[in-house]
N, C-alpha and C positions, 0 to 999 in steps of 0.2 A: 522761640524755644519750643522743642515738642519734649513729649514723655516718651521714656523708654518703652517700647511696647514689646519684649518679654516677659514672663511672669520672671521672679524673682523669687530666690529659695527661702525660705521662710530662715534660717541661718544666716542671710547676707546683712552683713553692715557696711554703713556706709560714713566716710570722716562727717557730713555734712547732706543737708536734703538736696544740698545742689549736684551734689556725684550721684545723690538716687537717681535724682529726675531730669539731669541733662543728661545730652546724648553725648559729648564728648567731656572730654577732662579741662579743655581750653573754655570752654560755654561754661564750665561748674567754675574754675576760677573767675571769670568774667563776672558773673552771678555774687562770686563772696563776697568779690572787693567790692560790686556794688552796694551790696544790701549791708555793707560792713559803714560805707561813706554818707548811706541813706542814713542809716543809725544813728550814726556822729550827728549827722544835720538836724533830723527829729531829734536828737538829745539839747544841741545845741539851743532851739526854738524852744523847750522844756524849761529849761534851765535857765532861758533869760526871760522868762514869762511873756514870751511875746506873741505877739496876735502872728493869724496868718499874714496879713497884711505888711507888717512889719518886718516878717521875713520875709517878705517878697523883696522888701525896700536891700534890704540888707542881702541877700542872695544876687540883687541885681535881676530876679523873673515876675510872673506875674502871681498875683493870689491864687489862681488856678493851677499853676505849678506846684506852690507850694499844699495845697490840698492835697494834689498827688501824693506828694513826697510824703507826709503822714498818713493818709492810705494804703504805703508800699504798694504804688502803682509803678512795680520795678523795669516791667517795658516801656513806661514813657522816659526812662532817662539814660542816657547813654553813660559810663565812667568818667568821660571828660565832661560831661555837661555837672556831673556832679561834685567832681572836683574842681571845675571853674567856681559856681556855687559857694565851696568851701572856700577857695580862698579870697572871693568877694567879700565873705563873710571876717576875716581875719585867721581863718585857720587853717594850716598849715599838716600839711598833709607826712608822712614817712612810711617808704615802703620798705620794707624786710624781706629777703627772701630766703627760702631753705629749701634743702632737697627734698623734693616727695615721696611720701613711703613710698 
């Protein structure tokens, strides 16, 4: 992923910091869903008090993935590695879609 490198009018908004700072609209979606599935997963590990360790058991990777994964180390994981993840885990994933402004 790089950064836009125009300046940007001090006026411009954006849905998301992923439309700021990717360069296409296909890389900002790819970006939501991920950091959308990261979230669930870090909530998920949150929520059940568990060590890194234990989610690694339960993700089915290693403790060192899972470190990533709550560091939002968003380029080491691809949408499928993260939704494999989830449903290792028991959870069960739904996508939605609608038309883009």
């Amino acid at each position: 992923m790089t950064k836009k490198t125009e300046e940007f009018a001090a006026s411009q908004t954006f849905d998301s910091v992923w439309d700021a700072i990717c360069d296409t609209r296909e890389e900002a979606e790819q970006m939501k869903l991920r950091s959308e599935v990261m979230a669930t997963l870090e909530r998920f590990v949150k929520e059940n008090e568990m060590t890194q360790a234990q989610a690694a058991d339960a993700f089915g990777v290693t403790q060192p993935r899972v470190s990533d994964l709550m560091r939002r180390k968003f380029d080491r994981f691809s949408l499928d590695s993260l939704l494999s993840m989830a449903a290792r885990a028991g959870l069960q994933a739904q996508i939605t879609f609608r038309k883009a402004a």
